[in-house]
C-alpha positions as CSV (number, residue, x, y, z in Angstrom):
1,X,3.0,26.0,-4.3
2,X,1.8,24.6,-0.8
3,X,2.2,26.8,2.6
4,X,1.4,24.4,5.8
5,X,1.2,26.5,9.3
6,X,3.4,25.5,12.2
7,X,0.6,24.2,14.0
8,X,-1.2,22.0,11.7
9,X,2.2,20.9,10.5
10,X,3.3,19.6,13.8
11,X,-0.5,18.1,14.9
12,X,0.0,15.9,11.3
13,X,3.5,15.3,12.4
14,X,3.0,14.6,15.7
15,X,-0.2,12.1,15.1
16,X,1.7,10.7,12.3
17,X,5.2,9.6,14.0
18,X,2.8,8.3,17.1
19,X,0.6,6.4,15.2
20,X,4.0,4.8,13.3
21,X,5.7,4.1,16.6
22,X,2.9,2.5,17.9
23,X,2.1,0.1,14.7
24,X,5.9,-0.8,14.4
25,X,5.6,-1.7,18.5
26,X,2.5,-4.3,17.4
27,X,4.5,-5.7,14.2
28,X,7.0,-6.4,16.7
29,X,4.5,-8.0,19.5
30,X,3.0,-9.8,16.4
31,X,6.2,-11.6,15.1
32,X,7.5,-12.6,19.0
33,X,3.9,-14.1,19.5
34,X,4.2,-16.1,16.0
35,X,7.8,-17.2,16.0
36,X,9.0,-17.1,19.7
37,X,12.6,-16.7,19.7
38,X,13.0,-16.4,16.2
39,X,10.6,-13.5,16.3
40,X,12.8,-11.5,18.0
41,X,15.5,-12.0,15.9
42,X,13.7,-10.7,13.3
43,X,12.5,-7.8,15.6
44,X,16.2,-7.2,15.9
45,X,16.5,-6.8,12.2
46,X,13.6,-5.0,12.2
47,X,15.1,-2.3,14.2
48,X,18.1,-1.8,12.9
49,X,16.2,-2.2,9.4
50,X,14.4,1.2,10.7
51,X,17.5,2.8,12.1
52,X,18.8,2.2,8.1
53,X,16.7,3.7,6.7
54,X,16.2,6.8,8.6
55,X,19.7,7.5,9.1
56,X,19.9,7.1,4.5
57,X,17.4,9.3,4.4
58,X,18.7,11.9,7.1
59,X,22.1,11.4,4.8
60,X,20.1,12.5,1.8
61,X,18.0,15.2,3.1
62,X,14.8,13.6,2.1
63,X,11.6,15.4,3.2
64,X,9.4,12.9,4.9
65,X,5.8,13.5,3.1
66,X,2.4,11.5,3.6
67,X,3.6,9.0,0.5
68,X,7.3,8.8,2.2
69,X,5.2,7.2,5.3
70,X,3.6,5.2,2.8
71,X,6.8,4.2,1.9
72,X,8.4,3.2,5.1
73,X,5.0,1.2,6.2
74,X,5.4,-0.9,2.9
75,X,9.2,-1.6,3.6
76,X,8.1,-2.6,7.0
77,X,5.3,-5.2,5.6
78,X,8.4,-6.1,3.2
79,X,10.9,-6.8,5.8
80,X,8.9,-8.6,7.8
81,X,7.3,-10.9,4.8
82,X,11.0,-12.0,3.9
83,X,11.7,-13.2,7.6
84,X,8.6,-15.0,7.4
85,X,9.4,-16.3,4.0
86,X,12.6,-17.7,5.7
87,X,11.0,-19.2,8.8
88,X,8.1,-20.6,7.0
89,X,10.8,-22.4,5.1
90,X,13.4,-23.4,7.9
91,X,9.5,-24.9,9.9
92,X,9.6,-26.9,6.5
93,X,12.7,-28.1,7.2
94,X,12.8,-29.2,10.4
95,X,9.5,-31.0,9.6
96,X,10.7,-33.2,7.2
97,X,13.7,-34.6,9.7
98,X,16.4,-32.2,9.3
99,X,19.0,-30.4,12.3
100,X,18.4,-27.2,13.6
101,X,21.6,-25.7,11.8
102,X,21.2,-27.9,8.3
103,X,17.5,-26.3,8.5
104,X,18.0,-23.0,9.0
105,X,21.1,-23.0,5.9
106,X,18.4,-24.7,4.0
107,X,15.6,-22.3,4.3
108,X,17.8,-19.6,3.7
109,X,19.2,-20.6,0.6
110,X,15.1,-22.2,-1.0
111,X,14.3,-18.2,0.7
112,X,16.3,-16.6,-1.4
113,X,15.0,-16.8,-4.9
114,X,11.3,-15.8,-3.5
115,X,12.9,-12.7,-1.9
116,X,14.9,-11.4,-4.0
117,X,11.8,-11.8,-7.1
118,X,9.5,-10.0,-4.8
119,X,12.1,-7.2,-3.7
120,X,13.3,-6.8,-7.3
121,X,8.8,-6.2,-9.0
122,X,8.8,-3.7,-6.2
123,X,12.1,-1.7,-7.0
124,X,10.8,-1.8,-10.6
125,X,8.0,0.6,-9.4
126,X,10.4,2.9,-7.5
127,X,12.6,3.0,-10.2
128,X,9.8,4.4,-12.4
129,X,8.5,6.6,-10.0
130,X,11.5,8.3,-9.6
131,X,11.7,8.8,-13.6
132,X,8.0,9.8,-13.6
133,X,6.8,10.9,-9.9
134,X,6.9,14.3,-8.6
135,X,6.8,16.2,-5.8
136,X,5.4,13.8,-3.1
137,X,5.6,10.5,-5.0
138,X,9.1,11.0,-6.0
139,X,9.5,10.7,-1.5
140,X,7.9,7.7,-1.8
141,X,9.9,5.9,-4.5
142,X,13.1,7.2,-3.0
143,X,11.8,5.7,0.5
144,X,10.7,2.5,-1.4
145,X,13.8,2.2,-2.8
146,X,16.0,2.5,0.0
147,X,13.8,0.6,2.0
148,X,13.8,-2.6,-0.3
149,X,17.9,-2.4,-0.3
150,X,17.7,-2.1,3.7
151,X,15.1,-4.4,4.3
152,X,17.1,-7.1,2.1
153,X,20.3,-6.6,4.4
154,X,19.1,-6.7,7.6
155,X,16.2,-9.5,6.8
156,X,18.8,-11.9,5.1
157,X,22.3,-10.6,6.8
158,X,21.5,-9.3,10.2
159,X,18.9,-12.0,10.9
160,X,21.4,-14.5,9.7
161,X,24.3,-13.6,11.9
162,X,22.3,-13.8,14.9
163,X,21.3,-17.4,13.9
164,X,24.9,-18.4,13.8
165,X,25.7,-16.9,16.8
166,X,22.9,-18.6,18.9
167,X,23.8,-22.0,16.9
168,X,27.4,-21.4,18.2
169,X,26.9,-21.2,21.7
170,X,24.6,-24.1,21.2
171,X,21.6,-21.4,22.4
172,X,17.7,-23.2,22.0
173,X,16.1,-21.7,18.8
174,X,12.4,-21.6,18.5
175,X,10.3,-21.0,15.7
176,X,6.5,-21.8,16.9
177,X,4.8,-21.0,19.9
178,X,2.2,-23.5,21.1
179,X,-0.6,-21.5,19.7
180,X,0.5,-21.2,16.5
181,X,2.2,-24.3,16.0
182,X,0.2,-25.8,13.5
183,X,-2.1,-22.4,12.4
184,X,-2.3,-23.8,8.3
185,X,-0.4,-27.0,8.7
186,X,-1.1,-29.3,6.1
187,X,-3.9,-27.3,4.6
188,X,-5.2,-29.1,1.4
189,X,-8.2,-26.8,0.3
190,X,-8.3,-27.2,-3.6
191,X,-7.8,-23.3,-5.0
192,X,-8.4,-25.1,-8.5
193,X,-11.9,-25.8,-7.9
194,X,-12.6,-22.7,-6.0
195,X,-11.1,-20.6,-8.9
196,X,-15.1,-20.3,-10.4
197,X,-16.1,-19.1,-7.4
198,X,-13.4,-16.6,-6.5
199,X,-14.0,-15.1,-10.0
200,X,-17.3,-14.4,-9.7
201,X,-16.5,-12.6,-6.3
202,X,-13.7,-10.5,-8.2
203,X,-16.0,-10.0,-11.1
204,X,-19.2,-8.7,-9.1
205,X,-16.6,-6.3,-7.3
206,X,-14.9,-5.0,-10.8
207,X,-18.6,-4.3,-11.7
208,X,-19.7,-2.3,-8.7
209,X,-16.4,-0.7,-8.9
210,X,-16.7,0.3,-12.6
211,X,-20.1,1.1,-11.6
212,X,-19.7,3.6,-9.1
213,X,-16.6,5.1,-11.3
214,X,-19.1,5.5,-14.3
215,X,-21.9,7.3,-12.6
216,X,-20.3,8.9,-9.6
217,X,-16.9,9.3,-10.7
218,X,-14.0,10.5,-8.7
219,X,-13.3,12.8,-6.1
220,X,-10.6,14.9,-8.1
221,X,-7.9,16.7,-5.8
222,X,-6.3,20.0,-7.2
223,X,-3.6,17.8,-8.2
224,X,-5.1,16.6,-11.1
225,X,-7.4,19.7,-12.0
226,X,-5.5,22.4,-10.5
227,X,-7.0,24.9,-7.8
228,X,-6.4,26.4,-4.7
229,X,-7.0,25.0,-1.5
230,X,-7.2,26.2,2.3
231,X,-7.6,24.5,5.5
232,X,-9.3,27.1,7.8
233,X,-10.2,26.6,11.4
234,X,-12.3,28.3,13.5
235,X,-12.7,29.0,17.3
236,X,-16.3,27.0,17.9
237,X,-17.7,23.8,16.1
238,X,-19.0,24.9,12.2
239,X,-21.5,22.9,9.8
240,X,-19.6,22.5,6.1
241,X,-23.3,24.2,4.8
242,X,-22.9,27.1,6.9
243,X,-19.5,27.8,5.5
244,X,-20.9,27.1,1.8
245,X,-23.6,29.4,2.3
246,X,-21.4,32.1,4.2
247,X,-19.2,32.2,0.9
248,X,-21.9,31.4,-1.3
249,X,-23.0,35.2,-0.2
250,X,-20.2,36.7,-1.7
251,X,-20.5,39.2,-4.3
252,X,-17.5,39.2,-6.1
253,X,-17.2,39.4,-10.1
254,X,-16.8,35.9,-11.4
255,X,-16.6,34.2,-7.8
256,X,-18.3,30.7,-7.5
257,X,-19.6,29.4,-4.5
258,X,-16.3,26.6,-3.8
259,X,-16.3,23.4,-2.3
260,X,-16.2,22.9,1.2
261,X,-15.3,19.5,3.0
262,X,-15.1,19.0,6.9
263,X,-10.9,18.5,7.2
264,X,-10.0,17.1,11.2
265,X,-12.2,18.2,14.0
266,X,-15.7,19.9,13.3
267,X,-13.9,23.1,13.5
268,X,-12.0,22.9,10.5
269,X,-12.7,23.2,6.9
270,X,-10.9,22.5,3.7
271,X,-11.9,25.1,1.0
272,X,-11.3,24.5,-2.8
273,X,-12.0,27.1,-5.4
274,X,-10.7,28.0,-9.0
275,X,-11.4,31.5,-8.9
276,X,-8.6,33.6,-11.3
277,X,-6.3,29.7,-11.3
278,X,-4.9,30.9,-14.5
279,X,-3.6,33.9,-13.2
280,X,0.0,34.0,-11.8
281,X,-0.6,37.2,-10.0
282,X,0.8,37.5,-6.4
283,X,-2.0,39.5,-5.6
284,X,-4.6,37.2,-6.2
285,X,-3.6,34.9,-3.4
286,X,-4.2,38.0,-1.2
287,X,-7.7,38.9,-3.1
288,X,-8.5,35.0,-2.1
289,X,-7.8,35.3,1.4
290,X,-9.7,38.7,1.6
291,X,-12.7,37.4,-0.2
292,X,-12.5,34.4,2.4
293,X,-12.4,36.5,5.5
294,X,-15.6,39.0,4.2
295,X,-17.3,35.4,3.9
296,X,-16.3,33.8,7.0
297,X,-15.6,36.2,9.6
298,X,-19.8,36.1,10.8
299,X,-18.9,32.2,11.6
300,X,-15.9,33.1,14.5
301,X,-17.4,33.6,17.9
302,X,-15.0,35.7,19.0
303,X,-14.2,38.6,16.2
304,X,-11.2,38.5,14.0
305,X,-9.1,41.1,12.4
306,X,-7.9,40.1,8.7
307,X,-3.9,39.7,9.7
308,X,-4.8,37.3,11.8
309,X,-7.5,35.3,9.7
310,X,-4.3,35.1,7.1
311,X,-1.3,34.9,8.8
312,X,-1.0,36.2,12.4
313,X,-2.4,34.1,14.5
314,X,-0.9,30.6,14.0
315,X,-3.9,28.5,15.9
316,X,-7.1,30.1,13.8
317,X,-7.9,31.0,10.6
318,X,-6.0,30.2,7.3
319,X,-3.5,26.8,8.1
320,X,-2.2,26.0,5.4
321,X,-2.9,26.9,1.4
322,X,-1.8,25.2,-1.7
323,X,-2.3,26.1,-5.2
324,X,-1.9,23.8,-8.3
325,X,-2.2,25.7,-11.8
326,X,-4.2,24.1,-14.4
327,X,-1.2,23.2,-16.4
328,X,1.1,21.2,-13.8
329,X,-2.4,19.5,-12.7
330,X,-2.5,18.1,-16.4
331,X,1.1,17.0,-16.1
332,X,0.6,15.0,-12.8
333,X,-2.2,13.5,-13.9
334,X,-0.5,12.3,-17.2
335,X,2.7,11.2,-15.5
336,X,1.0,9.5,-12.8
337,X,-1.3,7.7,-15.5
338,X,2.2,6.7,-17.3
339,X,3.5,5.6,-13.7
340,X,1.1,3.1,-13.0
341,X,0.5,1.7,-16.6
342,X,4.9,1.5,-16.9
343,X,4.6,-0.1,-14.0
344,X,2.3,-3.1,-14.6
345,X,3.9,-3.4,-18.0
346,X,7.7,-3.5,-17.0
347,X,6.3,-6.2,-13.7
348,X,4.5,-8.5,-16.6
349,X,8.3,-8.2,-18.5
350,X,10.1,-9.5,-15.4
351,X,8.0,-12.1,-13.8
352,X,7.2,-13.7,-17.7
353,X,11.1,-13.1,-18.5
354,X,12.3,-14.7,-15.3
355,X,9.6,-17.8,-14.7
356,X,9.9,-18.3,-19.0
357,X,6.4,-18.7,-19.3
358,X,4.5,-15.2,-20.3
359,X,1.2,-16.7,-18.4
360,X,2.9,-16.5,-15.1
361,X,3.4,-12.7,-16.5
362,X,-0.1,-12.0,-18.1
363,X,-1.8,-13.5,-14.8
364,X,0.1,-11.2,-12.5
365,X,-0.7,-8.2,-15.0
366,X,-4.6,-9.2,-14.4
367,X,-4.3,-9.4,-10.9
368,X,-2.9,-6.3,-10.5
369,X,-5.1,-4.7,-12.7
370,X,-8.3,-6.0,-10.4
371,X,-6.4,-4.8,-7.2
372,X,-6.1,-1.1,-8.9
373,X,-9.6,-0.7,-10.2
374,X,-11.4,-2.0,-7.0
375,X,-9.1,0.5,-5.4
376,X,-10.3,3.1,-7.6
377,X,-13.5,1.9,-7.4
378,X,-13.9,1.5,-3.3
379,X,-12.8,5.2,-3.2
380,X,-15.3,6.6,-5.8
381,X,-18.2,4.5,-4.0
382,X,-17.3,5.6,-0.6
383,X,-16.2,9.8,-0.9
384,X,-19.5,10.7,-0.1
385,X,-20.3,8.1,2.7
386,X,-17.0,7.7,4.8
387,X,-16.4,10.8,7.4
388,X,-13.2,12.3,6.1
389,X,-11.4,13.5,3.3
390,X,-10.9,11.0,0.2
391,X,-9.4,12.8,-2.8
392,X,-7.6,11.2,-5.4
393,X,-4.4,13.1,-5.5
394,X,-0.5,12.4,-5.9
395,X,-0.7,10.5,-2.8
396,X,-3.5,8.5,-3.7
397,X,-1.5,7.3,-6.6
398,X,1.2,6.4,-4.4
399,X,-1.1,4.0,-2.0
400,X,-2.1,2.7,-5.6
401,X,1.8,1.8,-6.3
402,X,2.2,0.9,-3.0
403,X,-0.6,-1.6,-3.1
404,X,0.4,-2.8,-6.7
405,X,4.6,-3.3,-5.5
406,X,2.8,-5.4,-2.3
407,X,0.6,-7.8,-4.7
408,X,3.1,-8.5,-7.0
409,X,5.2,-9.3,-4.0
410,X,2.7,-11.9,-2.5
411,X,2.1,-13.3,-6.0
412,X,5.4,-13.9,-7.2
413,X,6.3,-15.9,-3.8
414,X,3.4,-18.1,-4.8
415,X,5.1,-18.4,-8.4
416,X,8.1,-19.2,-7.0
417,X,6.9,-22.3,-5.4
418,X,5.1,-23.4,-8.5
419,X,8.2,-23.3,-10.2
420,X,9.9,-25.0,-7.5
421,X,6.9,-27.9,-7.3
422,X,7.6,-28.3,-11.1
423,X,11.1,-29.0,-11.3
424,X,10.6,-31.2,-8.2
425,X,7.7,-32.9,-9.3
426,X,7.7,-33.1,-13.4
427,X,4.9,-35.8,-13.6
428,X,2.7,-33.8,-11.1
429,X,-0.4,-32.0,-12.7
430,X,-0.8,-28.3,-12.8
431,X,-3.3,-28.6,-10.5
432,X,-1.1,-30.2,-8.1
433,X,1.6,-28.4,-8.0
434,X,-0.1,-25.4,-8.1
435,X,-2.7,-26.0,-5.0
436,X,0.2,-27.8,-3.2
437,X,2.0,-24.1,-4.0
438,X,-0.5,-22.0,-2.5
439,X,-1.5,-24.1,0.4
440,X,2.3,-24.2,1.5
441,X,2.9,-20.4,1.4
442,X,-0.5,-19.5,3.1
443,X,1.0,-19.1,6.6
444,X,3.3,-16.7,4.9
445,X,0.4,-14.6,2.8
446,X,-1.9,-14.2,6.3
447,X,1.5,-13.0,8.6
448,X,2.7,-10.8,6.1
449,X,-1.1,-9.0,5.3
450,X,-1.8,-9.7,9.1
451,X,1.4,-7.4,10.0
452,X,0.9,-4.9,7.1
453,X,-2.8,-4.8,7.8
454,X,-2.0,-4.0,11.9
455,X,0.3,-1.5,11.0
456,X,-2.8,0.5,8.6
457,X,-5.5,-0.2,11.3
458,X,-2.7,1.4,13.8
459,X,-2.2,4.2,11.9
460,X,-5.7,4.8,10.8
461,X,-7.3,5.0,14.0
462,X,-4.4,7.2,15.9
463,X,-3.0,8.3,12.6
464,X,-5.1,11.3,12.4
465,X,-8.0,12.7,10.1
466,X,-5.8,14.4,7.6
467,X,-4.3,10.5,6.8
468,X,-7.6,8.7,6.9
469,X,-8.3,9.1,3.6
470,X,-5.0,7.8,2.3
471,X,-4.5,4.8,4.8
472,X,-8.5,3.6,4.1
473,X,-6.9,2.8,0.4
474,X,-4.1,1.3,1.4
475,X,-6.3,-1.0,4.1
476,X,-8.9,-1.7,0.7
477,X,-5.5,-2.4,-1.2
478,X,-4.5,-4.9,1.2
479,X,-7.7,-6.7,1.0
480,X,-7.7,-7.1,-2.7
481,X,-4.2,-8.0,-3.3
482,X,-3.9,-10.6,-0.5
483,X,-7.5,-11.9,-2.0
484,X,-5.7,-11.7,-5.9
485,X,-2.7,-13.4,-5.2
486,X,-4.5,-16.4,-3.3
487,X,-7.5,-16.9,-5.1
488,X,-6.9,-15.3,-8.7
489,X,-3.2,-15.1,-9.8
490,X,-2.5,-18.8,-9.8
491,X,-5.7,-20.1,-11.2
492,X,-5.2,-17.8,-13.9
493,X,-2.0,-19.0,-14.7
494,X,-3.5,-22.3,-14.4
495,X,-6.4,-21.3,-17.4
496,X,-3.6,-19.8,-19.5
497,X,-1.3,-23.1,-19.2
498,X,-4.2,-24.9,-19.9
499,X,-4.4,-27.2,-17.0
500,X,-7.8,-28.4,-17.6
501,X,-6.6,-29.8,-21.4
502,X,-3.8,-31.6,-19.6
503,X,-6.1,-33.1,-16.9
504,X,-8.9,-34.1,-19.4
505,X,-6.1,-35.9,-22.0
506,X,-5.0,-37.9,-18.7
507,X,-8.4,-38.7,-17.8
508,X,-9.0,-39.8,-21.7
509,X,-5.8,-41.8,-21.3
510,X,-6.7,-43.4,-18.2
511,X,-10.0,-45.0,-19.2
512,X,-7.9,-46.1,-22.6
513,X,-6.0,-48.0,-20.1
514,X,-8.8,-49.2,-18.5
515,X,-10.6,-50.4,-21.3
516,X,-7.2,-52.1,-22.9
């Protein structure tokens, strides 16, 4: 049961649509700077991508929630990795001697396996979501999902028309600009030999992460124990241990002092307590409030009568209250345990069923599993430190989702070209066609994180405190599933298709040679 006050509902909304407007303005100033003229076709898209999925989710009645936003800013970072996806290929193109229209049908059609894999890992999490989630996270995967189909249209359709439209009229097509002409051009850094290195990195950051969950835990919303909170604002600036001690004062049969976290501006509170949880009583929510008031009404410079601590007054006082009973908080917390843990499993399924090698599979299961526990982990080790609110609730779980959907997405582009390398180049060695994969999608892993990780930072810093919290783990996420599918996923997969036999019995064979 949640109640959210006029006023704090439109300040969320308001900072919330701003700080989105103004990140999807950058993504577009980011792709025109990158690809020129081709950037704004895929700005074009872009838009009408947006426009899409609004106007579907208008049709449906969806309620836009935190993890609906979540949603829209990874279908964004989706949209605008398969236009890059297809430019970086159609750059390939032209490089190696081919027409601007024989280029651009090529890098559509080598495109299209990558994009469709990645879109397809990420609809398997919506799907399951929407079988599993609820409340909030069911937005999200119903945004996800509608956002993967949209973003597929306009990236490989709309984008596409406009190309044969400017071909037609024999228009000038760009794709570079002269600063980023060659930014990762013929990159030949050996991700092989580095793998020892990049798994020590991953391994000291699983350890600090399991670390910090071991001793100091998680910061628990009432989503997953159940409670009742309230965001109360007052009319001057209040410290969170005069408000603990105000209500600490209390002296009311079986009433523990609750817990008390600055929420927004230094005027505002969020109050947790699970005083009488178990009871279903109306009147207890009104007992709450009362018990509230006698603790806080000493703090308000100006005095207040109780209507209007509660309900009157929409600017002061009580904002908004929620209340999760003990039994739905077990139920989220079991479905959204089953959610990620389907997740992983059904994305290990796909990739191993569709690249016919379970390595490719297990590897992308293990760097998806080091993305979600530093995730867990950056969160536990910072709730205390950071300056705003970082509980691990529903929509927590859907930054973790959104994080894993946006890994596997990066990872299976990289996959994709190591299968490609391997049917092109049978005699080539693991390592080869597997550094020669990563080195030739790079340009696409930094634009796609560089746009996605614009579009957080954006909405971070104008976004709101009440969001802080949930975009900081999406930023983290970023981080460690751009690092994961670079450094770790492939030389995994490498390990598991024991490269390093095949190199050594070539070696062997070699100096036979030799020595015959």
């Amino acid at each position: 049961e949640q109640v959210v006050g006029p006023s704090l509902g439109q300040e969320s909304v308001q900072k919330g649509m701003w700080s989105m407007v103004f990140a999807f303005i950058l993504v577009l100033i980011y792709m025109v700077f990158f690809y020129k003229k081709a950037g704004l076709v895929a700005d074009v898209a872009l838009i009408v991508n947006v426009f899409f999925l609004f106007g579907v989710l208008a049709c449906l009645g969806s309620v836009l929630t935190l993890p609906g936003i979540a949603g829209i800013v990874l279908t964004l970072g989706m949209a605008v990795d398969s236009n890059v996806i297809i430019f970086e290929r159609i750059k390939e193109e032209l490089r190696s001697g081919k027409g601007l229209r024989p280029a651009i049908d090529a890098g559509y059609k080598n495109a299209y396996s990558a994009i469709i894999d990645g879109n397809v890992t990420t609809l398997i999490t919506g799907i399951v979501l929407i079988i599993l989630g609820t409340g909030p996270v069911h937005s999200f995967a119903v945004t996800l999902c509608i956002g993967i189909l949209t973003s597929l249209f306009t990236s490989i359709f709309i984008s596409r028309l406009i190309f044969t439209r400017m071909l037609d009229k024999e228009k000038e097509i760009s794709f570079t600009t002269k600063l980023t002409e060659n930014f990762l051009k013929d990159t030949h850094f050996d991700f092989i030999k580095f793998r020892k290195t990049a798994y020590i990195i991953a391994l000291i950051m699983i350890v600090i992460s399991v670390g910090s969950l071991a001793f100091k835990g998680l910061n628990l919303g009432i989503d997953f124990k159940g409670g009742r909170n309230y965001i109360v604002r007052f009319d001057q600036d209040v410290k969170v241990d005069q408000v603990r001690e105000a209500l600490s004062n209390v002296n009311v049969e079986g009433w523990e002092t609750p817990e008390v976290k600055t929420y927004g501006p230094n005027g505002q509170v969020k109050i947790t307590t699970k005083y009488k949880i178990d009871d279903n009583n109306p009147e207890v929510d009104s007992e709450i409030q009362g018990i509230l008031y006698k603790g806080l009404n000493g703090l308000f410079s100006q005095s207040i009568t109780a209507d209007q601590f509660s309900s009157e007054d929409e600017t002061i006082g009580v904002l908004s209250t929620q209340k999760v009973g003990a039994t739905i908080a077990s139920d989220v917390k079991r479905k959204s345990i089953w959610a990620i843990a389907v997740s992983l499993v059904l994305m290990f399924a796909y990739i191993a069923i569709r690249f016919r090698r379970w390595q490719y599979g297990l590897s992308a299961l293990a760097a998806l599993t080091h993305d979600t526990i530093i995730m867990l982990g950056m969160y536990s080790l910072f709730f205390n430190i950071l300056p705003f609110t970082m509980e691990v609730d529903q929509a927590f779980i859907a930054a973790v989702l959104t994080i894993i959907g946006y890994s596997i997405n990066a990872t299976v582009v990289i996959f994709d070209r190591v299968r490609e390398n391997t049917t092109l180049h049978p005699k080539a060695t693991w390592r080869e066609n597997i550094n020669n994969a990563v080195n030739s999608t790079l340009t696409r892993s930094f634009n796609t994180s560089g746009s996605t990780f614009v579009v957080l930072l954006a909405i971070f810093f104008f976004g709101g405190d009440t969001i802080r919290g949930f975009i900081f783990s999406l930023l983290v996420g970023i981080l460690a599933g751009t690092f994961s599918s670079v450094f770790l996923s492939s030389p995994i997969a490498y390990n598991l298709l024991k490269g390093h036999k095949q190199e050594k019995a070539l070696a062997e064979a070699e100096e036979d040679g030799k020595k015959k």
